[in-house]
C-alpha positions as CSV (number, residue, x, y, z in Angstrom):
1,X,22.0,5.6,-18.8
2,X,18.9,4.0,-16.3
3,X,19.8,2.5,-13.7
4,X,18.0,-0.4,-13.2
5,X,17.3,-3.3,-10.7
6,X,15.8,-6.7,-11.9
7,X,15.0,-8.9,-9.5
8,X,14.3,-12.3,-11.0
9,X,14.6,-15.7,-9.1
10,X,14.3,-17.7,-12.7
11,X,17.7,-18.0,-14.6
12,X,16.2,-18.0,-18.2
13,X,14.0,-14.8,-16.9
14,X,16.1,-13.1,-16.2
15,X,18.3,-13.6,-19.2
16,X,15.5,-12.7,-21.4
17,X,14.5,-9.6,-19.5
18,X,17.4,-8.4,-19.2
19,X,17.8,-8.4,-23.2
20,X,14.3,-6.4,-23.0
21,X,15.4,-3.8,-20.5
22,X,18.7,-3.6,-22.4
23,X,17.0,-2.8,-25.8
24,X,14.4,-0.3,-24.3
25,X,17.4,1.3,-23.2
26,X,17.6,0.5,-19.3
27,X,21.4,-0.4,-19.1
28,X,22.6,0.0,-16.1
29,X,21.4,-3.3,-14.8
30,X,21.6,-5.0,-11.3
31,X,20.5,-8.1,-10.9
32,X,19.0,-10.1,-7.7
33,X,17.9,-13.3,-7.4
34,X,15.8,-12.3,-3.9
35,X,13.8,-10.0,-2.3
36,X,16.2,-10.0,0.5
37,X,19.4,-9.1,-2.1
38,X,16.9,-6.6,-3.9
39,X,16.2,-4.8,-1.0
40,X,20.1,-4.9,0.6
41,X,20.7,-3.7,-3.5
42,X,18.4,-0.6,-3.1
43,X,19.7,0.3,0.5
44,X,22.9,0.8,-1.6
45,X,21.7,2.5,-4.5
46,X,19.2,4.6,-6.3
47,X,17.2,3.2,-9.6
48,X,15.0,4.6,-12.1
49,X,13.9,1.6,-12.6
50,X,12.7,-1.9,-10.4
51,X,11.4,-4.9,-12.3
52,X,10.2,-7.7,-10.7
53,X,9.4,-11.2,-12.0
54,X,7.5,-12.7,-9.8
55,X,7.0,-15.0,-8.1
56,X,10.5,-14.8,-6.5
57,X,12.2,-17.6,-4.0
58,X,11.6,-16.1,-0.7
59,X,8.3,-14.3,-1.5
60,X,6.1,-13.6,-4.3
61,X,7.2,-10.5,-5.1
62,X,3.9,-8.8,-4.7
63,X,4.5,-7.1,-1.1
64,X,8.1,-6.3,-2.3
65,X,6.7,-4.3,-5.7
66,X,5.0,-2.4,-2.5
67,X,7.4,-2.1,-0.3
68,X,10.2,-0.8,-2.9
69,X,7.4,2.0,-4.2
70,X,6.8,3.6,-1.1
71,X,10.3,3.8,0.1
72,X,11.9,4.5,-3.5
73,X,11.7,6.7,-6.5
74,X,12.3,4.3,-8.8
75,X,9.7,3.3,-11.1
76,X,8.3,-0.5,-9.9
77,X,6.7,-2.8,-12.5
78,X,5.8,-6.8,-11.1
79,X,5.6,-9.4,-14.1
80,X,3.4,-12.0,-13.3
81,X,1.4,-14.9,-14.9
82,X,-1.4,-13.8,-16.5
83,X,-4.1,-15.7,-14.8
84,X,-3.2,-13.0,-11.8
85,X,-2.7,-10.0,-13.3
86,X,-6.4,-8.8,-13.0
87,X,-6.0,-9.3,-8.9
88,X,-2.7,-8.4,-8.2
89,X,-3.3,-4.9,-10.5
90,X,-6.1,-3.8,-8.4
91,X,-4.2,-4.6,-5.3
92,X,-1.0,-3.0,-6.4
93,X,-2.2,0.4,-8.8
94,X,-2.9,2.5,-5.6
95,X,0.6,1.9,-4.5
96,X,2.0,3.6,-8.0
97,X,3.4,-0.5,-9.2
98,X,2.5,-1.4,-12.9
99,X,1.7,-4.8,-13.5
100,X,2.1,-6.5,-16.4
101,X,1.0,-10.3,-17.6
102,X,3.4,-12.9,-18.3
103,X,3.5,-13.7,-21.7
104,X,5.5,-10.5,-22.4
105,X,4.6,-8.4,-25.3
106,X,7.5,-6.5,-26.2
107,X,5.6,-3.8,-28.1
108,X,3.3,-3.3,-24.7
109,X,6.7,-3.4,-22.9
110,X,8.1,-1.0,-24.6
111,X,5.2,1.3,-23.8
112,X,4.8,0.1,-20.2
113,X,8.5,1.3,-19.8
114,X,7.8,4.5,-21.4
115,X,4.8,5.0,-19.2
116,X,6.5,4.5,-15.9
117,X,9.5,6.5,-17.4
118,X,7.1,9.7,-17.9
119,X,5.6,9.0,-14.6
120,X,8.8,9.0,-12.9
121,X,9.6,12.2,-14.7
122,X,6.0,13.9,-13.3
123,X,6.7,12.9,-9.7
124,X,10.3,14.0,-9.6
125,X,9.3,16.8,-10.9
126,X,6.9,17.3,-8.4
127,X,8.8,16.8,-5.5
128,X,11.4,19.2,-6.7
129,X,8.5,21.9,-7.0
130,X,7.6,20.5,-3.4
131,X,11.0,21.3,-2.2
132,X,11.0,24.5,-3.2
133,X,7.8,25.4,-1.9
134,X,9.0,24.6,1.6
135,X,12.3,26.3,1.5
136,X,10.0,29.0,0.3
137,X,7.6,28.9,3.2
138,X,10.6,28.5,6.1
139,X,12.1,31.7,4.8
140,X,8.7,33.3,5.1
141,X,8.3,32.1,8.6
142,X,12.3,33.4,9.3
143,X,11.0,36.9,8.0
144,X,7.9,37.3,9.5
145,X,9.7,36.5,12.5
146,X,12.1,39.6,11.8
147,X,8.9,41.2,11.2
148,X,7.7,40.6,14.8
149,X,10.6,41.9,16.9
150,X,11.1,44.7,15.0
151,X,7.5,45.8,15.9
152,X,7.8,44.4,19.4
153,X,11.3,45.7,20.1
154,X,11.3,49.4,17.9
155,X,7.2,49.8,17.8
156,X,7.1,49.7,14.0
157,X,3.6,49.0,12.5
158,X,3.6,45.5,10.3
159,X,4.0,47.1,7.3
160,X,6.9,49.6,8.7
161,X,8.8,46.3,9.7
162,X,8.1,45.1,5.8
163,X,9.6,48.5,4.5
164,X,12.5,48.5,6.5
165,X,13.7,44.7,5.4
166,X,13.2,45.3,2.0
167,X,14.8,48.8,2.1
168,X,17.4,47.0,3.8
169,X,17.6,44.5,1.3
170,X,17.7,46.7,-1.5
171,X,20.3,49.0,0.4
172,X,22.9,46.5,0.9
173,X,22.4,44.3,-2.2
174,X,20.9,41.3,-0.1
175,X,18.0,39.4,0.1
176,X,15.4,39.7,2.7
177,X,16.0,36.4,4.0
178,X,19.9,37.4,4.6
179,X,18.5,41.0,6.1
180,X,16.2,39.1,8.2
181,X,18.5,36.8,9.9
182,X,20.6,39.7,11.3
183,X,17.6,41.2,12.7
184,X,16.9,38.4,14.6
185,X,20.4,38.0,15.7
186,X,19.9,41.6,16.7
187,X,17.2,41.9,18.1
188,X,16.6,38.3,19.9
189,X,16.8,37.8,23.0
């Protein structure tokens, strides 16, 4: 199930939205009334899923939608009236927030929320990728390391010191990371 965070300073908003999210299959819902209690609410949790109608009682929600998409990965989207929707979308796209004009139509909701969904998918998915890549990279740096004192310390050629940990590896059923690590232990001063 989506967890999800609506933030909503109007009673009868959030009532209604929270039918919407509900029905589009967000739910998981949390609800705040603030900025301040939406932000204490994602200090303790994660979402998939921020929507904001703004404006809110202590602010107008628009440096919020920011502020909770560069610190979450939760997808953001600001409801607002529609005579600022033009405005506040060109200040908000480059910060990843979808805006979308107050009156709600629930067949563009539904495909706003599948949007942000699929986007949220892309970027998870990316970071993981990212992630990997630098695991990848530190255990390259951890073997060429082993690569270094094993020419420095037994005057093997690069590509000797490359041999020797994979035939290592491959001898005792390791990987070259793992055979790499006890090299430097060895050999380190």
């Amino acid at each position: 199930m989506k967890r999800t965070l609506l933030i909503s300073s109007s009673e009868h908003g959030t009532t209604s939205l929270a039918q919407l999210l509900k029905d589009e299959g967000f739910g998981k819902l949390t609800v705040s009334y603030s900025a301040f209690e939406a932000e204490a609410a994602v200090a303790r949790e994660e979402f998939d899923l921020i929507c904001i109608n703004a404006p809110l009682a202590d602010e107008n929600g628009i440096e919020l939608s920011r502020r909770l998409a560069e610190a979450t990965r939760a997808g953001v989207v600001i409801i607002i009236p529609q005579k600022n929707a033009d405005e506040v979308n060109d200040m908000l796209n480059p910060h990843g927030v979808l805006v979308i004009a107050r009156p709600i139509n629930r067949h563009l909701f539904h495909h706003y929320l599948q949007f942000t969904d699929c986007f949220r998918t892309r970027m998870l998915r990316v970071e993981r990728e990212n992630e990997q890549l630098k695991t990848m990279v530190e255990d390259l740096k951890v073997i060429d390391r082993a690569k270094l004192l094993l020419v420095t310390c037994l005057n093997m050629s690069e590509e000797q010191a490359h041999r020797y940990l994979e035939k290592q590896a491959m001898d005792l059923r390791l990987s070259r990371l793992e055979v790499a690590k006890q090299v430097i232990k060895t050999y380190q001063n």
